[in-house]
LUMKOLMI-559658 format. One record per atom (N, C-alpha, C): x, y, z; residue number from 1; atom name; residue in three letters. Coordinates in steps of 0.1 Angstrom, whole numbers, plus 2048, in hexadecimal, padded with zeros to 3 digits. Layout:
REM residues N
px | py | pz | n | atom | res
X | Y | Z | NUM | CA | ala
...
//
This chain:
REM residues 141
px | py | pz | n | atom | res
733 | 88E | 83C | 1 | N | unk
73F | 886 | 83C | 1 | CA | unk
747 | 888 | 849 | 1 | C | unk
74A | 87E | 850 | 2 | N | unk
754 | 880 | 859 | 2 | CA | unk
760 | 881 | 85A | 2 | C | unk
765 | 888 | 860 | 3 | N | unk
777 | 890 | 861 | 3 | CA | unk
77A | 88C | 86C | 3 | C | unk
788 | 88A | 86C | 4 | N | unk
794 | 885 | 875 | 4 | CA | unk
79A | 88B | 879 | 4 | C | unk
79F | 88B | 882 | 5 | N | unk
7AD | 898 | 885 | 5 | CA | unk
7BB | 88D | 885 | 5 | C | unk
7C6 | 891 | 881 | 6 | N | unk
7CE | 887 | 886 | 6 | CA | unk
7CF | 87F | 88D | 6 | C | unk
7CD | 888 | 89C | 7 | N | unk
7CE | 878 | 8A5 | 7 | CA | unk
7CB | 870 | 8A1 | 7 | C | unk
7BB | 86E | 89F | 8 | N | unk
7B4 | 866 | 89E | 8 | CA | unk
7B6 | 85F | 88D | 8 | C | unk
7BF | 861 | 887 | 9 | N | unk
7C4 | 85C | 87E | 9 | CA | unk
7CF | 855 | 87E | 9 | C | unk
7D6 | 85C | 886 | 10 | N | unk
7E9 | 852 | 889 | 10 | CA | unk
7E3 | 849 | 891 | 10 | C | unk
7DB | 847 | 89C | 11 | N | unk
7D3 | 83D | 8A4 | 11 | CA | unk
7CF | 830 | 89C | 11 | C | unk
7C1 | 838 | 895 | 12 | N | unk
7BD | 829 | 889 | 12 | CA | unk
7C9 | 826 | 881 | 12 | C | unk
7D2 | 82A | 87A | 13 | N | unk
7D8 | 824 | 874 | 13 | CA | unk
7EA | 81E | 879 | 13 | C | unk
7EA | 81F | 885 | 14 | N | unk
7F4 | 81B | 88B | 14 | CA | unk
802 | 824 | 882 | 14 | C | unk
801 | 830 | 880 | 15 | N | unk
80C | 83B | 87F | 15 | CA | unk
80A | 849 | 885 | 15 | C | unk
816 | 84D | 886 | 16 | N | unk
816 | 85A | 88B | 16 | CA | unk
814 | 866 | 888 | 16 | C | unk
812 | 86E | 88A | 17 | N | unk
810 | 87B | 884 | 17 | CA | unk
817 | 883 | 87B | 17 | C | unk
820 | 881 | 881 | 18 | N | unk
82E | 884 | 87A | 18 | CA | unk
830 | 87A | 867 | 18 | C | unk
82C | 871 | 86B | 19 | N | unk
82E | 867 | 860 | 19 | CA | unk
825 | 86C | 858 | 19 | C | unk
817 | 86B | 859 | 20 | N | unk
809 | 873 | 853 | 20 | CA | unk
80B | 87D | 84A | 20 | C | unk
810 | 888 | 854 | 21 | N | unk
816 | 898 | 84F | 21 | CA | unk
81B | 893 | 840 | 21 | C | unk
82B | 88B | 846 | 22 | N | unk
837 | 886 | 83A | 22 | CA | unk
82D | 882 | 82F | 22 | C | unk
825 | 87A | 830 | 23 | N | unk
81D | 871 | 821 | 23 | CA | unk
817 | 87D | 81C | 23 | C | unk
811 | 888 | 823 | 24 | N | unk
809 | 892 | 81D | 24 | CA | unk
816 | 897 | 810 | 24 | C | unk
81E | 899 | 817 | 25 | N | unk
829 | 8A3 | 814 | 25 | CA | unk
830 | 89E | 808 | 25 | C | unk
831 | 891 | 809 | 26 | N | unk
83A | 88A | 7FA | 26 | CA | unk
82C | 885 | 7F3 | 26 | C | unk
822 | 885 | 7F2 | 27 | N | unk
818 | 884 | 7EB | 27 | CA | unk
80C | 876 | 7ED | 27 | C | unk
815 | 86E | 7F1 | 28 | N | unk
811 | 85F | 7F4 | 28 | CA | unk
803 | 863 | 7FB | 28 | C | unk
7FE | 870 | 802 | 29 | N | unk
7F2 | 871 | 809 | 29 | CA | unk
7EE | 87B | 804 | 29 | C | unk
7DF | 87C | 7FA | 30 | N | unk
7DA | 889 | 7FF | 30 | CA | unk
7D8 | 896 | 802 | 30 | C | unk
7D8 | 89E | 804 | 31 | N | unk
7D7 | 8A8 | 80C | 31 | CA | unk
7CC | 8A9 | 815 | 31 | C | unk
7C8 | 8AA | 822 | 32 | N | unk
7B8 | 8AD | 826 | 32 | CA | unk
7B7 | 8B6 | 826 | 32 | C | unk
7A7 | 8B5 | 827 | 33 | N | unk
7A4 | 8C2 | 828 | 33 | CA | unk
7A6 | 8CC | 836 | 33 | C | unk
7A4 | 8D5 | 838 | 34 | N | unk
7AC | 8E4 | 847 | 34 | CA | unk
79F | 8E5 | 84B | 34 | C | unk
79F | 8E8 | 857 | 35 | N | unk
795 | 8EE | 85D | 35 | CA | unk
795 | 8FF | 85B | 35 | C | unk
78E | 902 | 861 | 36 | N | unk
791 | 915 | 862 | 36 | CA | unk
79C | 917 | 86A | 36 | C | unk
7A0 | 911 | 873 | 37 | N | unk
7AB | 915 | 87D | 37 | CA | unk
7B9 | 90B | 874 | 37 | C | unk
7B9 | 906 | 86B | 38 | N | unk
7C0 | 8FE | 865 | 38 | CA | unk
7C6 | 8ED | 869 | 38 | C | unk
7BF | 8EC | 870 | 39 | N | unk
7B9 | 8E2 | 879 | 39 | CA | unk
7BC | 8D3 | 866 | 39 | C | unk
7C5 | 8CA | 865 | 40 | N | unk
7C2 | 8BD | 85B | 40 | CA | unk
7B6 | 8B7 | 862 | 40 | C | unk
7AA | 8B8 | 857 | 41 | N | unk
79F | 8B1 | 85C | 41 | CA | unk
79F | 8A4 | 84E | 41 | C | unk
7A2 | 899 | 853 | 42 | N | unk
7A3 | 88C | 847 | 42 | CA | unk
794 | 882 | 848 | 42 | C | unk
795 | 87C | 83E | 43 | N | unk
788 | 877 | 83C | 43 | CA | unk
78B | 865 | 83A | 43 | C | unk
780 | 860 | 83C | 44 | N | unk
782 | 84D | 839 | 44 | CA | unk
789 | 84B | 830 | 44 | C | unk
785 | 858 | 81F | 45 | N | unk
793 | 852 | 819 | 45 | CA | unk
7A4 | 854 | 816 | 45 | C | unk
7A7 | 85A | 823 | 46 | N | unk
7B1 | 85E | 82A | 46 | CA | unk
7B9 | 84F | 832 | 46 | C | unk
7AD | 84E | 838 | 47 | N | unk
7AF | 842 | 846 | 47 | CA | unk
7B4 | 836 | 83B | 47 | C | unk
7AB | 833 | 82E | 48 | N | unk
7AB | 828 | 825 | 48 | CA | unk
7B9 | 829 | 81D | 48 | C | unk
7BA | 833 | 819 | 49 | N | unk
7C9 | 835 | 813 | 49 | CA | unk
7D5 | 833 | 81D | 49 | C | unk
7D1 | 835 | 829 | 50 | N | unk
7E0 | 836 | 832 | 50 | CA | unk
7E2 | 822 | 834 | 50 | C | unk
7D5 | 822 | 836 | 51 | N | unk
7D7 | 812 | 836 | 51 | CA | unk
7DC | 80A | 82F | 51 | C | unk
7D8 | 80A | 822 | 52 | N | unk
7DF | 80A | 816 | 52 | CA | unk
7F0 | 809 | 816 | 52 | C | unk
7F1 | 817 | 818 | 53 | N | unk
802 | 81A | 81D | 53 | CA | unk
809 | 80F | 826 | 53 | C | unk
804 | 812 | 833 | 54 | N | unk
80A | 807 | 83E | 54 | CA | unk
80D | 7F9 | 835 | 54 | C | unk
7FB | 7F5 | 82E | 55 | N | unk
804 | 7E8 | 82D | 55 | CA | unk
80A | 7E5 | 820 | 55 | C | unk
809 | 7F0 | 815 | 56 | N | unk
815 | 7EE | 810 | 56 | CA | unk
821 | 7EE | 814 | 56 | C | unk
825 | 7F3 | 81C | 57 | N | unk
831 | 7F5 | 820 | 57 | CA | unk
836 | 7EB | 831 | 57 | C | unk
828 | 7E9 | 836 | 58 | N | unk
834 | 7DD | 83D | 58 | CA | unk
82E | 7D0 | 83D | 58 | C | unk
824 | 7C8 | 831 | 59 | N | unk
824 | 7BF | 82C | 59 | CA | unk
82B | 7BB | 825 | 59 | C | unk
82B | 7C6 | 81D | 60 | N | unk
830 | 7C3 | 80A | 60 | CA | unk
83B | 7C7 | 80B | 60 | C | unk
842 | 7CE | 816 | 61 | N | unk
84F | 7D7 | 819 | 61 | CA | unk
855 | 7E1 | 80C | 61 | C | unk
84D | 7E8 | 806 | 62 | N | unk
84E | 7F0 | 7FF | 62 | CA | unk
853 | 7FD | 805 | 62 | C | unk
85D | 802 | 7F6 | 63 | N | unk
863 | 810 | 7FB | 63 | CA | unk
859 | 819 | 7FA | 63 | C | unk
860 | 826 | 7FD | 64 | N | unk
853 | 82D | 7FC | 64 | CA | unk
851 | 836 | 7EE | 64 | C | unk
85C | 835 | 7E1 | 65 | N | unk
858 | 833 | 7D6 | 65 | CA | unk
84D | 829 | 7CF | 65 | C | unk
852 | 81E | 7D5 | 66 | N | unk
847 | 811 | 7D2 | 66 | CA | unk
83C | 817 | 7D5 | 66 | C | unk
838 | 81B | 7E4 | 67 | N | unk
82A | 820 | 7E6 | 67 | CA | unk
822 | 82A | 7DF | 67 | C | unk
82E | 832 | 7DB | 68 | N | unk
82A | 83A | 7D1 | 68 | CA | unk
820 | 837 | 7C8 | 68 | C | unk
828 | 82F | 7BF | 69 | N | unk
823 | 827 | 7B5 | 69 | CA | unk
817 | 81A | 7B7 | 69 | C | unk
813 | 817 | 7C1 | 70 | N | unk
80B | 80F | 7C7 | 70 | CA | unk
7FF | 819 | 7CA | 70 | C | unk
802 | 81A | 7D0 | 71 | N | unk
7F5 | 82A | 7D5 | 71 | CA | unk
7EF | 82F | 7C7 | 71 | C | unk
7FA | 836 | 7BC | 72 | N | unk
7F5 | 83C | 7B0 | 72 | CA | unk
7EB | 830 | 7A7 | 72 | C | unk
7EF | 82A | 7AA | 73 | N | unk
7E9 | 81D | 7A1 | 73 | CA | unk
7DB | 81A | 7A9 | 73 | C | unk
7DF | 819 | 7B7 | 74 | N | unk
7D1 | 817 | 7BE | 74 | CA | unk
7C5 | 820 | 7B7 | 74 | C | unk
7C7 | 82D | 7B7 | 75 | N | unk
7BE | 83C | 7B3 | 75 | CA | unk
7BD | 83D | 7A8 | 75 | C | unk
7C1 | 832 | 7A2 | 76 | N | unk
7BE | 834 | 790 | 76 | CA | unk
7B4 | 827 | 78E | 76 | C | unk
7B4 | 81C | 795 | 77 | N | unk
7B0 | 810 | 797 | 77 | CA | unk
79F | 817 | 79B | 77 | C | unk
7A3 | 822 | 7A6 | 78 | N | unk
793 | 826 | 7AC | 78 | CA | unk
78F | 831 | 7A2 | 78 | C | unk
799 | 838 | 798 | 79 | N | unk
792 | 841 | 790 | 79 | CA | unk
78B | 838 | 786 | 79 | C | unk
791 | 82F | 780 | 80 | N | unk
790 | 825 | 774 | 80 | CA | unk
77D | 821 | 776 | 80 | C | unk
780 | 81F | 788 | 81 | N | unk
771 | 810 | 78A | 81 | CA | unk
765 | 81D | 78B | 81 | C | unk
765 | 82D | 78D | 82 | N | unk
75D | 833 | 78D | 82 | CA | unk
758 | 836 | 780 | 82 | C | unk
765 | 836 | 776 | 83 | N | unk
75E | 837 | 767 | 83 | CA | unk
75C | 829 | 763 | 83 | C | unk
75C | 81C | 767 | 84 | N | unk
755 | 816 | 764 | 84 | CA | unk
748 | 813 | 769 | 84 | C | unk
746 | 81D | 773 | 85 | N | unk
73A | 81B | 77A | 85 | CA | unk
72F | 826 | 774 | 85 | C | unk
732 | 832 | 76E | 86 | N | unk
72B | 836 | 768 | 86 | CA | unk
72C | 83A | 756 | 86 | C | unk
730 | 82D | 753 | 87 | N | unk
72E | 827 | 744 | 87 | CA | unk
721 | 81F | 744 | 87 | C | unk
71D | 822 | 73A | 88 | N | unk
711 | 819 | 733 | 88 | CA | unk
716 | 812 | 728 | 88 | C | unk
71F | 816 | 723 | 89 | N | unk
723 | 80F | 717 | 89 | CA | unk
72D | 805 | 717 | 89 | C | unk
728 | 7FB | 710 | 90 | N | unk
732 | 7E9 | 716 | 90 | CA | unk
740 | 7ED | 712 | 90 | C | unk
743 | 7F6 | 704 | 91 | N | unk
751 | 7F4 | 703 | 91 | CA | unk
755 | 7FB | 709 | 91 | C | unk
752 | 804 | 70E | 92 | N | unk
754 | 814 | 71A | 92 | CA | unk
758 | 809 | 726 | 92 | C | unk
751 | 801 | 726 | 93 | N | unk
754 | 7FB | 736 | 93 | CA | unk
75E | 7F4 | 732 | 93 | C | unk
75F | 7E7 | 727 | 94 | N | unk
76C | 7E1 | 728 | 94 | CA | unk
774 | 7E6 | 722 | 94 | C | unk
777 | 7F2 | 721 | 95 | N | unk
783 | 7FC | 722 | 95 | CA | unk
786 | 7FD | 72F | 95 | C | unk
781 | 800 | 73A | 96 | N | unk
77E | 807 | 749 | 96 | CA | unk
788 | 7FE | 74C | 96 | C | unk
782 | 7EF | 74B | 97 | N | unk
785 | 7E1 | 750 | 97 | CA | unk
796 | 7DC | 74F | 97 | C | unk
797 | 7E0 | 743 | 98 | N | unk
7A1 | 7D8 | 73A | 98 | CA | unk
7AD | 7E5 | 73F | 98 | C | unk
7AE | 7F1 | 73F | 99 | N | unk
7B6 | 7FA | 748 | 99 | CA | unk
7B7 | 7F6 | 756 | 99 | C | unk
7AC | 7F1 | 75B | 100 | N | unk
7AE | 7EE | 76E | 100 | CA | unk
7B8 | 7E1 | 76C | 100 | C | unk
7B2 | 7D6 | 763 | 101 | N | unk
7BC | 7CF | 763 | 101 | CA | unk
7C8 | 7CC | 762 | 101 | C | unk
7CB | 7D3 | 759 | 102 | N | unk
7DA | 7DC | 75A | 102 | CA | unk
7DC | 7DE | 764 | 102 | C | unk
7D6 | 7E8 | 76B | 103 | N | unk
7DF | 7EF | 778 | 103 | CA | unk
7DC | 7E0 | 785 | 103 | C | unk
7D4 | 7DA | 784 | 104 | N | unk
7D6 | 7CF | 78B | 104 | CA | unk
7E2 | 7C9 | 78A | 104 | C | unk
7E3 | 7C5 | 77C | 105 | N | unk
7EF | 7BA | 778 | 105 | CA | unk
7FA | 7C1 | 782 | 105 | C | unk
7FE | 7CA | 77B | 106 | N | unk
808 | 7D7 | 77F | 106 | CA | unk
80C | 7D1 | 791 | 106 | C | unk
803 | 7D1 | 795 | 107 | N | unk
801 | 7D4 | 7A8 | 107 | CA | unk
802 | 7C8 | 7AA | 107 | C | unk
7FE | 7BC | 7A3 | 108 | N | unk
802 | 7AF | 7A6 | 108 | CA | unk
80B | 7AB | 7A7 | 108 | C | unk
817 | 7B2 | 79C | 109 | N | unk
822 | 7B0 | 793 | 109 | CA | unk
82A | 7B5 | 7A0 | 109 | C | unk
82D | 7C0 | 7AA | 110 | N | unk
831 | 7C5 | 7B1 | 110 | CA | unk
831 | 7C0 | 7BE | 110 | C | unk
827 | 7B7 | 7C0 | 111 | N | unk
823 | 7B0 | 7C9 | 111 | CA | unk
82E | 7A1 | 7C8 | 111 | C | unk
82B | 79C | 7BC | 112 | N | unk
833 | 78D | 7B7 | 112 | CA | unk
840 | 796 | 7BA | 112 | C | unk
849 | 79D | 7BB | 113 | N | unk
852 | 7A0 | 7B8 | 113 | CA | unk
859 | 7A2 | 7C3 | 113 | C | unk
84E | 7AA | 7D0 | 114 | N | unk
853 | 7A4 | 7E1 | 114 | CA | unk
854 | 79B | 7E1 | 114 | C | unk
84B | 790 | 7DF | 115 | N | unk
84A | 785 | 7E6 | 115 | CA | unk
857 | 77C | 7DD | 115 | C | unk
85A | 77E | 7D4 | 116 | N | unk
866 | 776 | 7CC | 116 | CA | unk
871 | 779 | 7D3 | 116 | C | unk
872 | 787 | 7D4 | 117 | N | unk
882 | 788 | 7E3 | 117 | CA | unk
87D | 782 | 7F1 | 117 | C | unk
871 | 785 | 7F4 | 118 | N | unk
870 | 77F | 800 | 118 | CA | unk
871 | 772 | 7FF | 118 | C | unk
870 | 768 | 7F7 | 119 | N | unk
870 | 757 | 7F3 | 119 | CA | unk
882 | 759 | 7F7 | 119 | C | unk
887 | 75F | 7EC | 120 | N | unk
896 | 75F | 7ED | 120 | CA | unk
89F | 762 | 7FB | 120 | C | unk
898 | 76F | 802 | 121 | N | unk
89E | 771 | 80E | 121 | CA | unk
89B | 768 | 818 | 121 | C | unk
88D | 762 | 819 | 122 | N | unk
88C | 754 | 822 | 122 | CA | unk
891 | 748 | 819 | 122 | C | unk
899 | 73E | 810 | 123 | N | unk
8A2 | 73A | 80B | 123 | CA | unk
8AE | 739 | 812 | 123 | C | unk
8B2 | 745 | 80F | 124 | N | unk
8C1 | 749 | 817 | 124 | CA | unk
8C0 | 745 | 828 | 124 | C | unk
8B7 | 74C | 830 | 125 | N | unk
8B7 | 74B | 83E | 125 | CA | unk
8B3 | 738 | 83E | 125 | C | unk
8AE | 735 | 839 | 126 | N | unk
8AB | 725 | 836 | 126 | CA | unk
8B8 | 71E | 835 | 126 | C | unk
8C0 | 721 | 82E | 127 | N | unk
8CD | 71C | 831 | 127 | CA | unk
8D9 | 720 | 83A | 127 | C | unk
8D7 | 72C | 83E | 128 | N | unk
8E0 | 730 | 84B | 128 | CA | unk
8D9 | 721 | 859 | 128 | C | unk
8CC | 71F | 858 | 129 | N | unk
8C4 | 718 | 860 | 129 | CA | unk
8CB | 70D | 860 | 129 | C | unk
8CC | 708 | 851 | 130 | N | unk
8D4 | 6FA | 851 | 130 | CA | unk
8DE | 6F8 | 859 | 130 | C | unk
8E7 | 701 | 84E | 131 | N | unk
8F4 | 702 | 853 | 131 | CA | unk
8FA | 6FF | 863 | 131 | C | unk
8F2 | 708 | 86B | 132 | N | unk
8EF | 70A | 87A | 132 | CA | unk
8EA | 6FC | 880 | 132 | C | unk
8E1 | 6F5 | 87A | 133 | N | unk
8DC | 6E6 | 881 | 133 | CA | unk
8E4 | 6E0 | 87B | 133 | C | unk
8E8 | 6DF | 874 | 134 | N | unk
8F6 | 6D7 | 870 | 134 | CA | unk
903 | 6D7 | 877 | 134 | C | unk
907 | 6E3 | 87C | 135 | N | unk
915 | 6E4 | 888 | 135 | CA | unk
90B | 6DD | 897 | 135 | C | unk
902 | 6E3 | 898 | 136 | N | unk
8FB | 6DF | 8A5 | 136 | CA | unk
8F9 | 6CF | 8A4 | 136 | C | unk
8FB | 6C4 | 89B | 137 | N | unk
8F7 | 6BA | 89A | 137 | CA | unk
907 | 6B8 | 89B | 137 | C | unk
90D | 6BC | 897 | 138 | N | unk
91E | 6B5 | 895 | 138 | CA | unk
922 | 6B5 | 8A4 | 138 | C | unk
91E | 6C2 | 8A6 | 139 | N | unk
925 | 6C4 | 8BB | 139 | CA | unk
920 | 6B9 | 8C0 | 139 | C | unk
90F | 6B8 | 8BF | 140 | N | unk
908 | 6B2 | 8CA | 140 | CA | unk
90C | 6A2 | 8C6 | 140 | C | unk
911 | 69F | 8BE | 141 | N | unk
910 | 68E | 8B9 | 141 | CA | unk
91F | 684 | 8BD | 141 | C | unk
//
């Protein structure tokens, strides 16, 4: 398995070290694993989770309670699909299924729910816009 040391992790994921540390610390990250000299040695699914983060938070502009809750759901979404991956039995599975679903819905639902303020806050600036070519049309005419 290959390990990371920070740099090389604030680097790929365009954050700092400092920020990294913080996600460990309020829970949103993992813990990695230490070297012997105590060295955070992080792993791809370190790098995948931080990613995760970033763009929850400055796509979706999520707090970092939201991410909380985004993230938890992620790791339940990846616990869910491993016990559906070693079921053999069909209602075992669409049990598996029918819980991911859920937490899909869930993460959708949070998703529709930026983009509905975001509709609304471009709305607003949409009419400040008017407003503005409207005096500029009154001056210039």
């Amino acid at each position: 398995m290959n390990t990371f040391k920070i740099d090389e992790v604030a680097k790929e994921c365009g954050l700092t070290k400092r920020t990294i540390r913080y996600y460990e610390e309020i829970g949103v990250l993992f813990p990695p694993e230490r070297s012997e000299g105590g060295i955070r040695l992080y792993s791809s699914r370190h790098i995948e989770r931080l990613k995760q983060i970033v763009t929850a938070r400055d796509v979706l502009g999520f707090s970092l309670n939201e991410i909380l809750d985004f993230v938890a759901i992620r790791e339940k979404i990846g616990e869910q699909r491993d016990g559906y991956l070693q079921t053999e039995e069909a209602q075992q599975k669409l049990l598996h299924l029918l819980e991911v679903k859920a937490m899909v819905d869930q993460q959708l639902s949070m998703v529709d729910l930026k983009l509905a303020k975001m509709k609304e806050f471009r709305k607003e600036i949409e009419q400040i816009q008017t407003r503005i070519n409207n005096e500029i049309t009154k001056i210039t005419t």
